[in-house]
N, CA and C atoms of all chains as a GROMACS GRO file, in nm:
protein
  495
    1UNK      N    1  11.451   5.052   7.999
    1UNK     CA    2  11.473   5.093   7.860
    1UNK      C    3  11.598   5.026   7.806
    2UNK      N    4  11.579   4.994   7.684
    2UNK     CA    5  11.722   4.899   7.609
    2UNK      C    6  11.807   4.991   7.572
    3UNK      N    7  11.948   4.991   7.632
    3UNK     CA    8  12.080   5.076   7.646
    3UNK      C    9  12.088   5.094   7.542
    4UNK      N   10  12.057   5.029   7.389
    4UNK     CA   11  12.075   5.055   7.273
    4UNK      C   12  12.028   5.203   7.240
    5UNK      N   13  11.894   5.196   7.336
    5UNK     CA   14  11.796   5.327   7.269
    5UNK      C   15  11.847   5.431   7.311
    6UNK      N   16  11.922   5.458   7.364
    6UNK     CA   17  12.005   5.609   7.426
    6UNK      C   18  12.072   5.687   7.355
    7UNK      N   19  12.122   5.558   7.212
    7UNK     CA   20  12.189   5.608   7.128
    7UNK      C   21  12.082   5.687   6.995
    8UNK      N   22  11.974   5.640   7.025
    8UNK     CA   23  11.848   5.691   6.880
    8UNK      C   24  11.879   5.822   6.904
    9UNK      N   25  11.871   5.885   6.756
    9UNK     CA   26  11.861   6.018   6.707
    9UNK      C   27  11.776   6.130   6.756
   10UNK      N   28  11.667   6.032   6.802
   10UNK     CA   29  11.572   6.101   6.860
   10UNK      C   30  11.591   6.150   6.973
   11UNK      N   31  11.642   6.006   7.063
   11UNK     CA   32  11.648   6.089   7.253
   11UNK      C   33  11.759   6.178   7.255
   12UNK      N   34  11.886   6.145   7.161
   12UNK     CA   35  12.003   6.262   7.136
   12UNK      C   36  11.940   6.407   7.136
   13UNK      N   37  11.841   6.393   7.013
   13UNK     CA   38  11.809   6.529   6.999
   13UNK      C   39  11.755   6.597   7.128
   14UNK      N   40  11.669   6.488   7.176
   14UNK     CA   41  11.560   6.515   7.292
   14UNK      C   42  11.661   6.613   7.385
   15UNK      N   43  11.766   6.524   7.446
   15UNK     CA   44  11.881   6.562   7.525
   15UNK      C   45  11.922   6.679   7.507
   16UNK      N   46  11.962   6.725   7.411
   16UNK     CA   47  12.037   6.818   7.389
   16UNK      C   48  11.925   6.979   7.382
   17UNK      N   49  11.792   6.911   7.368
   17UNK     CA   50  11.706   7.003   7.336
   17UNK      C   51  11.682   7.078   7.457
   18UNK      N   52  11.670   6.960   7.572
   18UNK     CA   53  11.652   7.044   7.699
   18UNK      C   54  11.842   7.076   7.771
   19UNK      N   55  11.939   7.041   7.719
   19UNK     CA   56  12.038   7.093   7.772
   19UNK      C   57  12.059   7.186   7.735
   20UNK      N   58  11.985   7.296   7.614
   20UNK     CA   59  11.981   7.444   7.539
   20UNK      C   60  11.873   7.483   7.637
   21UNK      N   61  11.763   7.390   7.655
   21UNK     CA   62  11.695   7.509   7.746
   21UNK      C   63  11.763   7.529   7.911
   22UNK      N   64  11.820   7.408   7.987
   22UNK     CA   65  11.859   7.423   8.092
   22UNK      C   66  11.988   7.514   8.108
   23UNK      N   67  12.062   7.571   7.988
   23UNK     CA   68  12.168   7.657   8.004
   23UNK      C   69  12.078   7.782   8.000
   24UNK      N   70  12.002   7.776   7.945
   24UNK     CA   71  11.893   7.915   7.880
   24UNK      C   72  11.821   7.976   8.064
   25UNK      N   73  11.768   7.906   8.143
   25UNK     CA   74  11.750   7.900   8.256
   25UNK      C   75  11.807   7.938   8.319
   26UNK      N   76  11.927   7.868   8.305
   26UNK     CA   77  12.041   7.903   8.441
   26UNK      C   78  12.068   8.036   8.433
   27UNK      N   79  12.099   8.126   8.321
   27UNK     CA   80  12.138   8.207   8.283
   27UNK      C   81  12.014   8.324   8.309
   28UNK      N   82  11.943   8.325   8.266
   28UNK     CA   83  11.788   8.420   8.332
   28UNK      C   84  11.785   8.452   8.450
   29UNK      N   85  11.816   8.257   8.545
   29UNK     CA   86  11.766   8.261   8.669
   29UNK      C   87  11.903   8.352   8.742
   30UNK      N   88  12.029   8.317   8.670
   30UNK     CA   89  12.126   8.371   8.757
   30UNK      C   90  12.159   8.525   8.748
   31UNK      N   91  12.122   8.592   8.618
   31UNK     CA   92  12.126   8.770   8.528
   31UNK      C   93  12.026   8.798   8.674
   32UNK      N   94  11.895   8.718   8.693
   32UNK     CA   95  11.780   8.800   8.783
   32UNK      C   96  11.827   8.871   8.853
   33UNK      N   97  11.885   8.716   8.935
   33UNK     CA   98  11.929   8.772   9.103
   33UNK      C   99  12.039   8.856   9.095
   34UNK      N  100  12.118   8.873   9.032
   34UNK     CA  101  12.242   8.960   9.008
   34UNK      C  102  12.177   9.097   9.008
   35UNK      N  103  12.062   9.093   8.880
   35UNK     CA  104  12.016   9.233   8.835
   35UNK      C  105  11.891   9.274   8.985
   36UNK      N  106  11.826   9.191   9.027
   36UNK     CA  107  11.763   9.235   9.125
   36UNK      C  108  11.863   9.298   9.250
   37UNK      N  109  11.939   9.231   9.310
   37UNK     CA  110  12.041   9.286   9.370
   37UNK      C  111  12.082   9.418   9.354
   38UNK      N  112  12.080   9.442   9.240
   38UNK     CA  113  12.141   9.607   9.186
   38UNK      C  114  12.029   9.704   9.200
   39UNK      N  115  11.915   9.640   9.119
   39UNK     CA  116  11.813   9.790   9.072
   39UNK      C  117  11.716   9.742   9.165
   40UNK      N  118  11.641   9.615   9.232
   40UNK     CA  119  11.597   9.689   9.311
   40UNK      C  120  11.633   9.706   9.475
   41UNK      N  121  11.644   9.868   9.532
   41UNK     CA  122  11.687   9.847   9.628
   41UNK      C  123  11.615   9.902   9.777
   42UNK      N  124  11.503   9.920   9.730
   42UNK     CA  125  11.411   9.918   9.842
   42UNK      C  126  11.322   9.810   9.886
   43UNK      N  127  11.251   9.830   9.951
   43UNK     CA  128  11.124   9.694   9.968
   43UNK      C  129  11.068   9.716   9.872
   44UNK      N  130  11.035   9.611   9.806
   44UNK     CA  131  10.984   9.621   9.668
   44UNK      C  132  10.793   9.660   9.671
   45UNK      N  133  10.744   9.724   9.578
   45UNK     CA  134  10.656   9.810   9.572
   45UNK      C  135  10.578   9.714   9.520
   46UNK      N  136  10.456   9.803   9.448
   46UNK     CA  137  10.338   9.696   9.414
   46UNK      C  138  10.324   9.696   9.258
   47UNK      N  139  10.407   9.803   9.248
   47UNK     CA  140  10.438   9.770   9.082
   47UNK      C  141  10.669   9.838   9.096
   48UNK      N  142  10.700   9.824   8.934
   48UNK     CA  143  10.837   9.822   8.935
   48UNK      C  144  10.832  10.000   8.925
   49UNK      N  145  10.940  10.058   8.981
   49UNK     CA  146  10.921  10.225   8.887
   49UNK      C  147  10.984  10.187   8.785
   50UNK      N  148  10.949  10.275   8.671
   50UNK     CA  149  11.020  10.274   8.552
   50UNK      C  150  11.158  10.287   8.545
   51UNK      N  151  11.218  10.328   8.712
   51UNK     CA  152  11.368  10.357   8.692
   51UNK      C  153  11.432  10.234   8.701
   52UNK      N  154  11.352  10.104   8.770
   52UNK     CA  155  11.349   9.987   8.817
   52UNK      C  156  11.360   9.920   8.682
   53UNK      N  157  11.297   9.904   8.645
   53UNK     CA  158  11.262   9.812   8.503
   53UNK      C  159  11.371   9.862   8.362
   54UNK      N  160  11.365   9.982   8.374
   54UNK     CA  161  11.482  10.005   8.281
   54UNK      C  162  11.657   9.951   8.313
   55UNK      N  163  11.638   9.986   8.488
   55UNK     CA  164  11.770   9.928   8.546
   55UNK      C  165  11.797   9.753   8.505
   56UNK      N  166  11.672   9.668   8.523
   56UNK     CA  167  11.696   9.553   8.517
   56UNK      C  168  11.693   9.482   8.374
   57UNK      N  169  11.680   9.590   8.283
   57UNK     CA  170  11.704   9.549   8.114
   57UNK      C  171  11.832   9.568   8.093
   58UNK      N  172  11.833   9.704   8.134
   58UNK     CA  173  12.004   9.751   8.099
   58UNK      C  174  12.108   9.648   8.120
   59UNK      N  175  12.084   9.597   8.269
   59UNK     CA  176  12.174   9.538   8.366
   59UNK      C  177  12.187   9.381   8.302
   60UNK      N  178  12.076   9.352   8.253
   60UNK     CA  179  12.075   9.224   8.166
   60UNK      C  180  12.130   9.197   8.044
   61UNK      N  181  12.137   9.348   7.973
   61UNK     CA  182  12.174   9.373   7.845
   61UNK      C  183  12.375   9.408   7.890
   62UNK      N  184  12.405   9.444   7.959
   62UNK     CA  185  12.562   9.482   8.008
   62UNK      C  186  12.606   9.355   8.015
   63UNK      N  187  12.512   9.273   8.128
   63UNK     CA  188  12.599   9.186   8.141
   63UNK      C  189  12.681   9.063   8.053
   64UNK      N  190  12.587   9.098   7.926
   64UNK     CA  191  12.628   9.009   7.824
   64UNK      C  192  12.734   9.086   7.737
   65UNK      N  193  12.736   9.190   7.720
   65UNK     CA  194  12.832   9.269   7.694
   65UNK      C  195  12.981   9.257   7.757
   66UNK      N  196  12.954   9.238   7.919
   66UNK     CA  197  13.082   9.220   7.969
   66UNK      C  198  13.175   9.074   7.928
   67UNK      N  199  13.047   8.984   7.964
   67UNK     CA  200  13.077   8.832   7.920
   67UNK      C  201  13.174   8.867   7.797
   68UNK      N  202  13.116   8.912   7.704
   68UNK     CA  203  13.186   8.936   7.595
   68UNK      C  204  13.327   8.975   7.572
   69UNK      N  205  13.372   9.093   7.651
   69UNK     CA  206  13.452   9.145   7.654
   69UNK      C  207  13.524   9.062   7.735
   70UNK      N  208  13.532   8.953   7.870
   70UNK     CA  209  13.608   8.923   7.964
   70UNK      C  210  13.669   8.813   7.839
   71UNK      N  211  13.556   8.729   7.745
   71UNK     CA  212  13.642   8.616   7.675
   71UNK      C  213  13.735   8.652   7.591
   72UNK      N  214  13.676   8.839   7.522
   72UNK     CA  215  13.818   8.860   7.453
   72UNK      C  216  13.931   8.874   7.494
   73UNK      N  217  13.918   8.934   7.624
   73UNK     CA  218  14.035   8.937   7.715
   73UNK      C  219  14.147   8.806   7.733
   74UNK      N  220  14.072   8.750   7.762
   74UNK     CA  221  14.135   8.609   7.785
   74UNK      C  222  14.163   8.512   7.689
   75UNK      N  223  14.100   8.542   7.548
   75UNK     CA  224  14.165   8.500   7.387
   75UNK      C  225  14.250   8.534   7.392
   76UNK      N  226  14.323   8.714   7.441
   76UNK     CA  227  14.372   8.804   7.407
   76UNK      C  228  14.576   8.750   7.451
   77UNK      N  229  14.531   8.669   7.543
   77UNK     CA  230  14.611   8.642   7.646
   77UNK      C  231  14.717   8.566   7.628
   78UNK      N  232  14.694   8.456   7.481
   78UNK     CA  233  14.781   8.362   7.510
   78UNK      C  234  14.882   8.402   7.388
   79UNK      N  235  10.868   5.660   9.616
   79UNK     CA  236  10.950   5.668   9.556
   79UNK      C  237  10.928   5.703   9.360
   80UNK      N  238  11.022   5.740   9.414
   80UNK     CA  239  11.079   5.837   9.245
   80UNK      C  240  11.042   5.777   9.110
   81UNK      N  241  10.994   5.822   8.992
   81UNK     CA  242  11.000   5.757   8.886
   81UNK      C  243  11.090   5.692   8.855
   82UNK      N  244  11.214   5.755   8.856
   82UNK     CA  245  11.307   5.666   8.764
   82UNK      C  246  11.359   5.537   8.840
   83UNK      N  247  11.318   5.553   8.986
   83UNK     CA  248  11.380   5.425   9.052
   83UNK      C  249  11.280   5.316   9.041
   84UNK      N  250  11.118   5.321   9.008
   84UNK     CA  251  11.062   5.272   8.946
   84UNK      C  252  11.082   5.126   8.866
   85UNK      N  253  11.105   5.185   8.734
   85UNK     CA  254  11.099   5.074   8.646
   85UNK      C  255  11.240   4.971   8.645
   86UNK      N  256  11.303   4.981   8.783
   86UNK     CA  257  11.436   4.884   8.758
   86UNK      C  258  11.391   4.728   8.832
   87UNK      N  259  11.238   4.764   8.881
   87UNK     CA  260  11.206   4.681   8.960
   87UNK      C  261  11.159   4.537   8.826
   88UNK      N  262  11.178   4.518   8.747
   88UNK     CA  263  11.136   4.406   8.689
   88UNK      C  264  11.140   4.400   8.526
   89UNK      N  265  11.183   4.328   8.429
   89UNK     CA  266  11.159   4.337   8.305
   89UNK      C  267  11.014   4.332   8.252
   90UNK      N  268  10.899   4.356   8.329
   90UNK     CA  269  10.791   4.398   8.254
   90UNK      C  270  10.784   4.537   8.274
   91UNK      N  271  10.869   4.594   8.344
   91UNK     CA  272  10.832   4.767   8.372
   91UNK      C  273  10.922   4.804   8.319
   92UNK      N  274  10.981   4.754   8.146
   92UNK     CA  275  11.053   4.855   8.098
   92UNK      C  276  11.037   4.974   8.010
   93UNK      N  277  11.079   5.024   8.055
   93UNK     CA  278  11.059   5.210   8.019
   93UNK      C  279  11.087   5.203   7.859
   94UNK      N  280  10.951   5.273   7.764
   94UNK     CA  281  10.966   5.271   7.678
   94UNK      C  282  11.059   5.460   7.633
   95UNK      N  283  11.153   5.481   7.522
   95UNK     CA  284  11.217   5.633   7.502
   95UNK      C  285  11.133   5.734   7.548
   96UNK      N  286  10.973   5.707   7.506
   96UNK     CA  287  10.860   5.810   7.491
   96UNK      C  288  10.865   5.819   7.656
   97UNK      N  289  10.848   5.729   7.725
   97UNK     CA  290  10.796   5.764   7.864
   97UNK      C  291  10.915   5.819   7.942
   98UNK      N  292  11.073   5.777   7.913
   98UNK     CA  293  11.190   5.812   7.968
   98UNK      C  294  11.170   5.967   7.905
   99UNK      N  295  11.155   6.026   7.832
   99UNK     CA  296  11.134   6.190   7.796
   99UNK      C  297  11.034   6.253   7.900
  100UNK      N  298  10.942   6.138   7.914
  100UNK     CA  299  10.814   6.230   7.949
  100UNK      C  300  10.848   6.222   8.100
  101UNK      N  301  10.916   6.142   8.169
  101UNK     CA  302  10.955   6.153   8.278
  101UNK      C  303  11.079   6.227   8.326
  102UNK      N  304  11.165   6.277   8.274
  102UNK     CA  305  11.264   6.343   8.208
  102UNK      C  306  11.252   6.487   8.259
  103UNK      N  307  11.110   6.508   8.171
  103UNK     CA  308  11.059   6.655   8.131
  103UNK      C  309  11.006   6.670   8.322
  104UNK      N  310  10.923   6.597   8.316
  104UNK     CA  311  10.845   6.611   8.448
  104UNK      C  312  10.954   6.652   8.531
  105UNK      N  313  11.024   6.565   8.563
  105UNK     CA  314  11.157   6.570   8.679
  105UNK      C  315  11.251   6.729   8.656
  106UNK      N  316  11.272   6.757   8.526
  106UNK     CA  317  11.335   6.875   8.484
  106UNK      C  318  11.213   7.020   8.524
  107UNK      N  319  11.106   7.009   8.516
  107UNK     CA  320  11.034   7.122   8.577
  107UNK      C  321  11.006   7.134   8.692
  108UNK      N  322  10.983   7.000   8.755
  108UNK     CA  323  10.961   6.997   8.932
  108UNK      C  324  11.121   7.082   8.982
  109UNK      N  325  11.238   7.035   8.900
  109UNK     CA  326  11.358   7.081   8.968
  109UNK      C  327  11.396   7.249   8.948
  110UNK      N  328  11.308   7.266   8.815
  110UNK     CA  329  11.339   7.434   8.777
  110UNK      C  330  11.246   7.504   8.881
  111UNK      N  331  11.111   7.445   8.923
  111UNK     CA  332  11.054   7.510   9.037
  111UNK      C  333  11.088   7.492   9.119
  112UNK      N  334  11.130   7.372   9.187
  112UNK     CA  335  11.211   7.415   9.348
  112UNK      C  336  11.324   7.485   9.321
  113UNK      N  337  11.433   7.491   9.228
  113UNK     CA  338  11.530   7.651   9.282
  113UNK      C  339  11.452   7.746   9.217
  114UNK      N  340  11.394   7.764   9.163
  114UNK     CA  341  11.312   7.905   9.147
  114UNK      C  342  11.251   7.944   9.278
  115UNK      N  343  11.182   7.876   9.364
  115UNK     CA  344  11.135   7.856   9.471
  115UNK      C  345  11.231   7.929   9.596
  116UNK      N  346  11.382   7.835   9.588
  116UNK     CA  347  11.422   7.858   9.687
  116UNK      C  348  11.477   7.986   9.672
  117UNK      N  349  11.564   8.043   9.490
  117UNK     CA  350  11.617   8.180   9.491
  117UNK      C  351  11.495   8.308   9.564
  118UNK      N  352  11.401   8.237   9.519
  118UNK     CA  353  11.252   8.358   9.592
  118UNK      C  354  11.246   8.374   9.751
  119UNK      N  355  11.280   8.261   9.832
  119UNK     CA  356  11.282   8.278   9.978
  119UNK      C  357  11.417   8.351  10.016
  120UNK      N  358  11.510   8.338   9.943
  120UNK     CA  359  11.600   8.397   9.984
  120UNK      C  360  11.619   8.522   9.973
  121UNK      N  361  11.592   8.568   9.829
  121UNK     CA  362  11.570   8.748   9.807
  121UNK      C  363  11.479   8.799   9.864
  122UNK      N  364  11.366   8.729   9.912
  122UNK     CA  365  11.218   8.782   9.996
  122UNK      C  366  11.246   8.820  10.146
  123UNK      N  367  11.314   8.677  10.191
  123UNK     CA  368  11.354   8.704  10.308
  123UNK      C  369  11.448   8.821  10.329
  124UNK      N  370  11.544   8.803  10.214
  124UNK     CA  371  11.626   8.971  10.299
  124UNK      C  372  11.619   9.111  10.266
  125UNK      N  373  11.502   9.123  10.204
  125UNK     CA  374  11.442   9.240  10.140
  125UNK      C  375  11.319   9.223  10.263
  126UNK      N  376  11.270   9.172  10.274
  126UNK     CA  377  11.084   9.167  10.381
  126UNK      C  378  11.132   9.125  10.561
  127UNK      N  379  11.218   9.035  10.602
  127UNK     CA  380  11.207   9.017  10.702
  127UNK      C  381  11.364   9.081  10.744
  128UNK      N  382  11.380   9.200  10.787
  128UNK     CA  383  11.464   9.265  10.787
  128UNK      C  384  11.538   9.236  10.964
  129UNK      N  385  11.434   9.266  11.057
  129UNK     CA  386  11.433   9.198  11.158
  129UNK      C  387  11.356   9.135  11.244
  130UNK      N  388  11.415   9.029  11.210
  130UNK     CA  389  11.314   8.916  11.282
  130UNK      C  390  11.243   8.910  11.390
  131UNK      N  391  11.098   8.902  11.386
  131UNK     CA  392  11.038   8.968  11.567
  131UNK      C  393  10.981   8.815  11.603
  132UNK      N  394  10.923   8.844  11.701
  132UNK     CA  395  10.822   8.709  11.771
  132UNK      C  396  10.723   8.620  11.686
  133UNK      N  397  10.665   8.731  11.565
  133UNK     CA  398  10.585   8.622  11.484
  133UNK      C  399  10.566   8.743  11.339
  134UNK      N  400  10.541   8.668  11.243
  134UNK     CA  401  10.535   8.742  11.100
  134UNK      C  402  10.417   8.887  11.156
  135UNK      N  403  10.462   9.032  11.063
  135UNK     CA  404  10.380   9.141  11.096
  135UNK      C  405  10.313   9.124  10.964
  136UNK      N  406  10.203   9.222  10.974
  136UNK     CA  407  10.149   9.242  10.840
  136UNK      C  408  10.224   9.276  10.768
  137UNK      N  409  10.313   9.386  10.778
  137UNK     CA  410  10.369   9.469  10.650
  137UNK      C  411  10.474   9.383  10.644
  138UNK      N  412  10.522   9.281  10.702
  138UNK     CA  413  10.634   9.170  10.639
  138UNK      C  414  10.540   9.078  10.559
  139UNK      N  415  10.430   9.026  10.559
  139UNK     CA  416  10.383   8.933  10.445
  139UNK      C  417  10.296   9.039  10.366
  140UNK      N  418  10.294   9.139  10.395
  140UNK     CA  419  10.212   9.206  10.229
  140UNK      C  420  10.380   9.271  10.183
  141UNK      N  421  10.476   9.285  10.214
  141UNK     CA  422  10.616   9.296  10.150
  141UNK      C  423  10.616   9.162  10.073
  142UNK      N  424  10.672   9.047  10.171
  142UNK     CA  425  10.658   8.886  10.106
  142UNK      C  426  10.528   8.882   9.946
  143UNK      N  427  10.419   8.930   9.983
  143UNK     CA  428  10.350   8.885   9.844
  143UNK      C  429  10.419   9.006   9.777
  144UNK      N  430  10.474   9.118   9.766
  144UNK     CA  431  10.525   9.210   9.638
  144UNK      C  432  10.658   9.155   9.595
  145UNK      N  433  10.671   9.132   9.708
  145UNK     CA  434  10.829   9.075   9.646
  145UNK      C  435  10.839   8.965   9.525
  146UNK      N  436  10.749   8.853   9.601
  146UNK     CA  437  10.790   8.765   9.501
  146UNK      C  438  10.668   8.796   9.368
  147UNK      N  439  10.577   8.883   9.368
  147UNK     CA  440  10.526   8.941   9.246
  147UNK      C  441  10.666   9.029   9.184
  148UNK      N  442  10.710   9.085   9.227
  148UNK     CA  443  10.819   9.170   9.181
  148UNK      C  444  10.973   9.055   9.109
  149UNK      N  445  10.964   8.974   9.186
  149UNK     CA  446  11.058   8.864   9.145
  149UNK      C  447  11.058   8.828   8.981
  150UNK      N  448  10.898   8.770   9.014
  150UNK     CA  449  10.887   8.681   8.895
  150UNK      C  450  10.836   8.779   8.747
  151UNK      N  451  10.793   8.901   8.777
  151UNK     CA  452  10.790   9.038   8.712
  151UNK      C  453  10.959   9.036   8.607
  152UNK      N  454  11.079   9.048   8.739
  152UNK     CA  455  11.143   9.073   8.742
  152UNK      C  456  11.218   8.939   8.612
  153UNK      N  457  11.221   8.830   8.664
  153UNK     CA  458  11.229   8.742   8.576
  153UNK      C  459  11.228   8.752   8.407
  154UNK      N  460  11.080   8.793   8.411
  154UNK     CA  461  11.041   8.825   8.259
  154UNK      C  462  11.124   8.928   8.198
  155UNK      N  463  11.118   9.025   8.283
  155UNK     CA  464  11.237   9.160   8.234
  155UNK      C  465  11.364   9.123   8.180
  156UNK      N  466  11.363   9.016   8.280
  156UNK     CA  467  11.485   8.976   8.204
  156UNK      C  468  11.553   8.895   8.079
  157UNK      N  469  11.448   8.779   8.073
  157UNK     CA  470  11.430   8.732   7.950
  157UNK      C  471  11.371   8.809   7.827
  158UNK      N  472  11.310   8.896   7.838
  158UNK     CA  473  11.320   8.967   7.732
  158UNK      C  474  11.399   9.062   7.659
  159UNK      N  475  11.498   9.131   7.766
  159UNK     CA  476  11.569   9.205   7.757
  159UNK      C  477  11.710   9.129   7.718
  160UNK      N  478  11.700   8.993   7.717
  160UNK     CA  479  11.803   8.894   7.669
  160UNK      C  480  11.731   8.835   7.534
  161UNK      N  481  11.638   8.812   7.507
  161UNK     CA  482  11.600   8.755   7.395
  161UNK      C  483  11.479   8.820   7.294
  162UNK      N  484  11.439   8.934   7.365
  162UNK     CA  485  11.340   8.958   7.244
  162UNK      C  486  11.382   9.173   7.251
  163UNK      N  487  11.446   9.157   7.318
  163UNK     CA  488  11.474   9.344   7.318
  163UNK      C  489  11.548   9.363   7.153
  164UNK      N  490  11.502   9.501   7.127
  164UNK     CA  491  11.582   9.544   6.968
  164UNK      C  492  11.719   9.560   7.033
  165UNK      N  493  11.830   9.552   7.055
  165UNK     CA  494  11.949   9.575   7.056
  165UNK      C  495  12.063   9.725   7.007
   0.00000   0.00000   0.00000
């Protein structure tokens, strides 16, 4: 491919399109295992209990909450 | 060998933008399924094979198939509860 074309508007966009989805990923894939870790803590069953599934919304929904709160913290700081 | 190591072999195999995306994309999902893959052996394994005997039991691979049904269950829960839950 001609080094010129790296610079088109297009593959930029392209780029950046999947570097929103590959942060979008990381972030799912990494909330999971965090939130699985927590809520579920038996051998896992053949369906979730509802105490299960609510745990792993909540736990998904906090953790962005905390995120939140740790950057104000650290705005807070200087 | 690999796509992208491919087309360095000669100036008639040069990669047009369209095919560098489309190979791009390919390479970017093969890689989101192998660690999806590997985070699954690892939570399976220490939830299902608790202690390791002489050869897999039943109730360690019918654990192994809930688990990783429960995984990828689990997955969705989560993306929704990040992107489509009322708040």
């Amino acid at each position: 491919m001609d080094p010129a074309a790296l610079n088109s508007p297009e593959l930029q966009h392209f780029i950046n399109q999947e570097k929103e989805k590959a942060m979008v990923n990381e972030m799912v894939a990494k909330l999971t295992s965090v939130c699985w870790d927590k809520c579920v803590t038996g051998t896992p069953g053949s369906k979730f209990s509802s105490g299960e599934s609510t745990c792993l919304s909540h736990c998904a929904q906090r953790y962005m909450d905390m995120s939140l709160i740790i950057v104000k913290r650290f705005q807070s700081m200087h | 060998m690999d796509s992208f190591s491919a087309p360095t072999s000669g100036p008639s195999s040069q990669l047009s933008p369209e095919d560098f995306m489309g190979q791009l994309k390919t390479q970017l999902a093969q890689a989101y399924a192998e660690e999806f893959l590997e985070t699954v052996r690892g939570k399976c394994f220490d939830k299902c094979i608790t202690k390791p005997g002489s050869s897999l039991s039943g109730s360690e691979s019918s654990c192994i198939s809930r688990c990783v049904d429960r995984y990828i269950e689990a997955t969705g829960i989560i993306s929704k509860a990040l992107f489509s839950a009322p708040r």
